[in-house]
C-alpha positions as CSV (number, residue, x, y, z in Angstrom):
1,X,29.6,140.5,78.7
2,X,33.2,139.7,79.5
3,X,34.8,136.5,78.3
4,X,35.3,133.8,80.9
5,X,39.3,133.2,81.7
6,X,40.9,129.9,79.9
7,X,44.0,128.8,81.7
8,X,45.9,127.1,79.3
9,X,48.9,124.5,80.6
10,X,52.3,123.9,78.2
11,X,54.8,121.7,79.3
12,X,57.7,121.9,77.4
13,X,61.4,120.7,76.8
14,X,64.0,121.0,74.1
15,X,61.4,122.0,71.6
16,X,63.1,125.6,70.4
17,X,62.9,124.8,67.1
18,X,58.8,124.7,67.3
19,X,57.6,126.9,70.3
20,X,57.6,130.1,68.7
21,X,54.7,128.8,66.3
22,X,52.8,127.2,69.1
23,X,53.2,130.9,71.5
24,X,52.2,132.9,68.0
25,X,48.9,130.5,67.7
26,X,47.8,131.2,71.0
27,X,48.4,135.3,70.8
28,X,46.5,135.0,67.6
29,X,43.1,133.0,69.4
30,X,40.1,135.5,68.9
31,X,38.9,134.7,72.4
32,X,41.4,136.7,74.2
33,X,40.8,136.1,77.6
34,X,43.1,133.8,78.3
35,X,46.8,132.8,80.4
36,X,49.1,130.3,79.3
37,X,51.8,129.0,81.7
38,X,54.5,127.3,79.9
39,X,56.5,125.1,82.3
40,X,60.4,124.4,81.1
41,X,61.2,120.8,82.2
42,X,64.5,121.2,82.7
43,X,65.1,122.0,78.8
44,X,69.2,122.3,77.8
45,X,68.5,124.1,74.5
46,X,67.1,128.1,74.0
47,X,63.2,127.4,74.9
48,X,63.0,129.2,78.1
49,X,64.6,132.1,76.5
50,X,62.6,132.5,73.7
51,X,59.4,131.6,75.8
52,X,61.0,134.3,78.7
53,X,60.9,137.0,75.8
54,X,57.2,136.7,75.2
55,X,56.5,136.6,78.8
56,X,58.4,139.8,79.3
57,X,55.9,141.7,77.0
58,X,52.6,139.9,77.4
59,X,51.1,139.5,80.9
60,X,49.3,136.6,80.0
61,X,52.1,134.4,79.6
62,X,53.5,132.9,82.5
63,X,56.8,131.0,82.5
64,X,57.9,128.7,85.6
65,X,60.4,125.6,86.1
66,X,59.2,122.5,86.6
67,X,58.9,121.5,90.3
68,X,59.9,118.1,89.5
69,X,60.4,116.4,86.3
70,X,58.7,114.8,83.8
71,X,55.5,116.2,81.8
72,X,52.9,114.7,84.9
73,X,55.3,116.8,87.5
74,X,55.3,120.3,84.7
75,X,51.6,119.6,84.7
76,X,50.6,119.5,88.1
77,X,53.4,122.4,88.4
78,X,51.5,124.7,85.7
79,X,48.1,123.9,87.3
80,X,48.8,125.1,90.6
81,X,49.8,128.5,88.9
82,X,46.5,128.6,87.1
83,X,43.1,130.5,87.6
84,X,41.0,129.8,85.0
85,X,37.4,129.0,84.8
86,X,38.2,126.5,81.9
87,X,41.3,124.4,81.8
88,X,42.9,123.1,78.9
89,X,46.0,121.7,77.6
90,X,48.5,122.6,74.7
91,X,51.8,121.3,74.0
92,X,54.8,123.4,73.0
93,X,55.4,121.7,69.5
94,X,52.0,122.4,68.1
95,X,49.5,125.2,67.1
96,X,46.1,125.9,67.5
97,X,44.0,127.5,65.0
98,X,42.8,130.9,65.4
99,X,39.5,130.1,66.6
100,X,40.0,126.8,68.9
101,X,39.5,128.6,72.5
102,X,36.9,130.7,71.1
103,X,35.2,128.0,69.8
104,X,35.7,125.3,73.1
105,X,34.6,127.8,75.4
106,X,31.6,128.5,73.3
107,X,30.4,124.7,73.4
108,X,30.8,124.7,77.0
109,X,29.3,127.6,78.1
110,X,25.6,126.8,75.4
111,X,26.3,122.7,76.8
112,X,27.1,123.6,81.0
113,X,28.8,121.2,83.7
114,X,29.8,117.5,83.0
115,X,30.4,118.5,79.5
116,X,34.1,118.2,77.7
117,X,35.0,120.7,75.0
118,X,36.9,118.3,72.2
119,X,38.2,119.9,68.3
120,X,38.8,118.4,65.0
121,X,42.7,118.0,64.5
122,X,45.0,118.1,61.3
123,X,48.3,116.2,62.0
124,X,51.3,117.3,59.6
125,X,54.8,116.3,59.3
126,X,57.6,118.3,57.6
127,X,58.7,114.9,55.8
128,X,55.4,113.9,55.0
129,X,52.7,112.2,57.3
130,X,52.6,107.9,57.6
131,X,49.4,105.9,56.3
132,X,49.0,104.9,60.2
133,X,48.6,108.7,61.9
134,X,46.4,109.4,58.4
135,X,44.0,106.7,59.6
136,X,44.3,107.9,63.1
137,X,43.4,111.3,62.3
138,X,40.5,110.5,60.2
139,X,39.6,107.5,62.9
140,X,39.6,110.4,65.7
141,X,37.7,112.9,63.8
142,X,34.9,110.7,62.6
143,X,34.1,110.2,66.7
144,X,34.6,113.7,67.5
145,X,31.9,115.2,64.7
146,X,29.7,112.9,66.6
147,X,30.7,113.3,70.1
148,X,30.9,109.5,70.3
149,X,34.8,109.5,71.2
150,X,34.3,107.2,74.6
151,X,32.4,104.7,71.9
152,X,36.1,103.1,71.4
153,X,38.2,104.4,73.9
154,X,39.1,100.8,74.5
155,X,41.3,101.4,71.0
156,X,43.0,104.2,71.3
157,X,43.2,107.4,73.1
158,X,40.3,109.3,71.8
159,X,40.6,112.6,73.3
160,X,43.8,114.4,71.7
161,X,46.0,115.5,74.7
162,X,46.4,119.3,73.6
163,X,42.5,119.6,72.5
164,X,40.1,119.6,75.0
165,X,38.8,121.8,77.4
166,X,36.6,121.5,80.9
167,X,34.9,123.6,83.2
168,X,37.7,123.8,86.3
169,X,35.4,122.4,88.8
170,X,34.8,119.6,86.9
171,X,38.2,119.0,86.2
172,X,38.8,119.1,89.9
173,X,35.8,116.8,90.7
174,X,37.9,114.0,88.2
175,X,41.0,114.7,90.1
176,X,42.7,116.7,86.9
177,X,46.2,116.1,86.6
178,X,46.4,114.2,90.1
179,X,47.1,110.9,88.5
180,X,50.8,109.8,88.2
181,X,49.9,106.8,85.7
182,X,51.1,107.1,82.5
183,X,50.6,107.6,79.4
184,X,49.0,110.4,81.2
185,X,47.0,111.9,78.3
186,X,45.3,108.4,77.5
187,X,44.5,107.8,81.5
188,X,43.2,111.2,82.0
189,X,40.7,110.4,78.8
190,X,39.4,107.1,81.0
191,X,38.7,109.6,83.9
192,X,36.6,111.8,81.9
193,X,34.7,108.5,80.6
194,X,34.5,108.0,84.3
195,X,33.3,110.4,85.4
196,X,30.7,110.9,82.4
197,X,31.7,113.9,81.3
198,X,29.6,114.2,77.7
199,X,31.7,115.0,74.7
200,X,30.9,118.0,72.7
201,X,30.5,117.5,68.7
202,X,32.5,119.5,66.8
203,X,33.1,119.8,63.2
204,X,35.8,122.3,62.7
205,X,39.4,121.6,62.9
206,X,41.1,123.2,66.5
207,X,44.8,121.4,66.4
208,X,47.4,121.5,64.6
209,X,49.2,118.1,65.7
210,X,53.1,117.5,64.6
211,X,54.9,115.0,64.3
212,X,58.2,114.3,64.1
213,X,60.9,111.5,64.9
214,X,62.2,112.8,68.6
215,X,58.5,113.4,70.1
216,X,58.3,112.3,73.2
217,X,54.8,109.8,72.6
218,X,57.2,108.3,70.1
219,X,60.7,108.0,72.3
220,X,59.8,107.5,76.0
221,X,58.8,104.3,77.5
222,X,56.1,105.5,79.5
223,X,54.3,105.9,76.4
224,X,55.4,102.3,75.3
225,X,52.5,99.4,73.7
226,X,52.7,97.2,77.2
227,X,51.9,101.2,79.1
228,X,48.4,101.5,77.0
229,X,46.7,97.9,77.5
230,X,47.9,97.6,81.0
231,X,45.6,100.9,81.1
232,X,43.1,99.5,79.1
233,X,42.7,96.9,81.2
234,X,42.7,98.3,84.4
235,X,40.0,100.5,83.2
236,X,38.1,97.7,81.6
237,X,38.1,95.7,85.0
238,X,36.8,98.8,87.1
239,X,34.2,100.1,84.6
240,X,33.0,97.9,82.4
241,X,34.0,94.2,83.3
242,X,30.8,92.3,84.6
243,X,31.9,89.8,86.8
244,X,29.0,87.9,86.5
245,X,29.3,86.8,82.8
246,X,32.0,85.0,80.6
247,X,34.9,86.8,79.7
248,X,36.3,86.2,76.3
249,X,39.8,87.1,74.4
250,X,39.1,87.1,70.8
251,X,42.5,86.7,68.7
252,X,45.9,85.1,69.7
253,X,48.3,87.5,67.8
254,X,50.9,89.3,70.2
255,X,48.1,91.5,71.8
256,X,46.2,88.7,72.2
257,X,48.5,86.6,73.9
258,X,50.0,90.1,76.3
259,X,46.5,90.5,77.4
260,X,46.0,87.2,78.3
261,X,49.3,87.3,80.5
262,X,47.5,90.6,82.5
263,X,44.4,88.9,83.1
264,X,45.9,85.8,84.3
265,X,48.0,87.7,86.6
266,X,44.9,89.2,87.6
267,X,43.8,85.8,88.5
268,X,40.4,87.0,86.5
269,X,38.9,83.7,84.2
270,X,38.3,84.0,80.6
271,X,38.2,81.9,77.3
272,X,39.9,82.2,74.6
273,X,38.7,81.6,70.8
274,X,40.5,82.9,67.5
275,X,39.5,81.9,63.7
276,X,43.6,80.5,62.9
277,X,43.3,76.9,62.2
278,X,47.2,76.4,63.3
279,X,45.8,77.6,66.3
280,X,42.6,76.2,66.7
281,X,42.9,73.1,69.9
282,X,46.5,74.6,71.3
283,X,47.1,76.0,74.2
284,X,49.0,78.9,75.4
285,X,49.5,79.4,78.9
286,X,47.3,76.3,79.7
287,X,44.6,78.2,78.2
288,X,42.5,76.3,75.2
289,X,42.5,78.0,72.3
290,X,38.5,77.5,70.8
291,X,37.3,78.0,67.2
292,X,35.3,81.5,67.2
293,X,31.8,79.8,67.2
294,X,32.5,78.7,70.5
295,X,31.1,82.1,71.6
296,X,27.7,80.8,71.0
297,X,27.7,78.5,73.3
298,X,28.8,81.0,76.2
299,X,25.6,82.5,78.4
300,X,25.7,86.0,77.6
301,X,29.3,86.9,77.3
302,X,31.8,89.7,77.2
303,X,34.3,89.7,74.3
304,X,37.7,91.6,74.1
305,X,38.7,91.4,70.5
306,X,42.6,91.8,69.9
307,X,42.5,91.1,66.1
308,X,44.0,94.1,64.5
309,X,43.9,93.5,61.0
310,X,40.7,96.3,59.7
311,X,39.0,94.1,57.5
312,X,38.7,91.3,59.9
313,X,37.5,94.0,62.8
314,X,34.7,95.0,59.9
315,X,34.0,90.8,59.7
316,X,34.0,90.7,64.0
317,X,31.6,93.8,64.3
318,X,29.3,92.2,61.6
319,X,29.1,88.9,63.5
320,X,28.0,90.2,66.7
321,X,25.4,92.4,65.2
322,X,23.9,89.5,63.7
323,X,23.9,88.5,67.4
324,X,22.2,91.7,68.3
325,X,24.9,92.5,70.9
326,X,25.8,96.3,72.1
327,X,29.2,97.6,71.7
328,X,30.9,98.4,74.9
329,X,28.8,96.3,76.8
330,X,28.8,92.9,75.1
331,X,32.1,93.1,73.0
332,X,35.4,95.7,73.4
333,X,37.9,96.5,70.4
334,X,41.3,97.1,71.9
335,X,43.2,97.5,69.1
């Protein structure tokens, strides 16, 4: 039985130092049926040589210019080159591990349609990793054993933007890489929620994730703090919001106090409660700040909780169980 085709996208610019590693980890996938098209967006340094050399002796690897600029432009430009039955996405400055396509295609094709293909990754950093991409790593692979990624996507991105794979029909029926909003990995993770694509479990590690100091999801505003809960919101609002019931911001810290901005420039009503004294009885924006235990005295509401600090989000989670409340329907972490 032949092995289905996996068109694999990599945008890429500047990244000469790295791409050779992330080429060699996709010659070396032991599902072999595959075509990558690298697109150079508008790169300065020797990447669409070095990326031009493989090409010239493997026929799966397919090297364009990007039609426009920008990664949303080189992805759209890559996709229209690709033929695929399963699409995914790699970017030039990491690796896979030898058995990631194998592996995705494998969940897919035991799981069928409406089902996303997602990996374990491994983040590293040639200067050593931070405490807060630690946590994320861990944070992202404890949802991913379980398939329960969309479970807090109101936190963070929870699909990693060079590991997943779909069925290309599917990916078509959510409008693939269509969307000019960015960031454009995160929003493309609130159309598979969407469009309830099921996540697939998976235990074993599929990415190897770099960082470094230049990355683009480090430098470039699109990818700024304002970008992601603007997002969050909008997608909150369209999926999940119920108009119907009380809308409540939990904390008044600086995420508390943006998000409160975006929903009264959305002209949508909420309260407002937090558990600082100094803060307790002000207001901010003309909004009353209330003492927590306010909630209780709200018919059936729906809490957005902005406190970031762990220990207090393991405090908040504990108090509305002891409500009997569901997450993402009853109460939203966004941070």
């Amino acid at each position: 039985m032949s092995q289905p085709l996996v068109s694999i996208v990599v945008p890429f610019k500047n990244t000469e130092v790295f791409i050779v590693e992330c080429i060699r980890s996709i010659l070396n996938q032991t599902h072999t049926n595959w075509e990558v098209i690298f697109i150079d967006d508008h790169s300065d340094d020797n990447s669409y040589n070095i990326v031009d050399s493989y090409a010239q002796t493997d026929f799966r690897i397919k090297l364009y210019k990007n039609n426009g600029s920008g990664i949303i432009d080189a992805l759209q430009t890559a996709y229209k080159q690709s033929s695929g039955t399963y699409i995914t996405r790699m970017d030039s400055d990491d690796m896979m591990t030898p058995i990631r396509l194998e592996t995705m295609v494998s969940n897919l094709e035991k799981h069928g349609r409406k089902h996303l293909a997602v990996g374990q990754v491994k983040y590293f950093r040639a200067d050593g990793l931070s405490d807060g991409f630690a946590r994320y790593e861990q944070w992202l692979n404890s949802l991913t054993v379980e398939g329960e990624n969309y479970s807090e996507i109101y936190k963070e991105c929870v699909i990693p933007s060079p590991c997943w794979m779909l069925h290309r029909d599917d990916f078509d029926a959510c409008d693939g890489f269509n969307s000019n909003i960015y960031p454009e990995d995160y929003e493309l993770a609130f159309r598979f929620y969407k469009a309830g694509y099921t996540c697939i479990p998976c235990d074993k590690v599929l990415l190897h994730w770099r960082d470094y100091s230049t990355r683009t999801s480090r430098t470039h505003e699109h990818y700024a703090e304002n970008s992601f809960l603007d997002l969050k919101v909008h997608y909150f609002l369209e999926l999940n919001y119920d108009k119907t019931r009380p809308l409540v911001i939990w904390g008044a810290g600086h995420k508390g106090k943006t998000l409160a901005k975006i929903l009264l420039k959305e002209n949508i009503p909420f309260y407002w409660i937090c558990d600082n004294p100094k803060k307790i009885g002000k207001h901010i924006y003309d909004q009353e700040l209330y003492n927590f235990d306010y909630l209780a005295e709200l018919k059936q509401p729906q809490s957005i909780v902005t406190v970031a600090n762990s220990e207090a989000q393991k405090e908040i989670k504990s108090y509305f169980e002891t409500k009997n409340t569901e997450p993402m329907i009853d109460y939203f972490f966004f941070c």
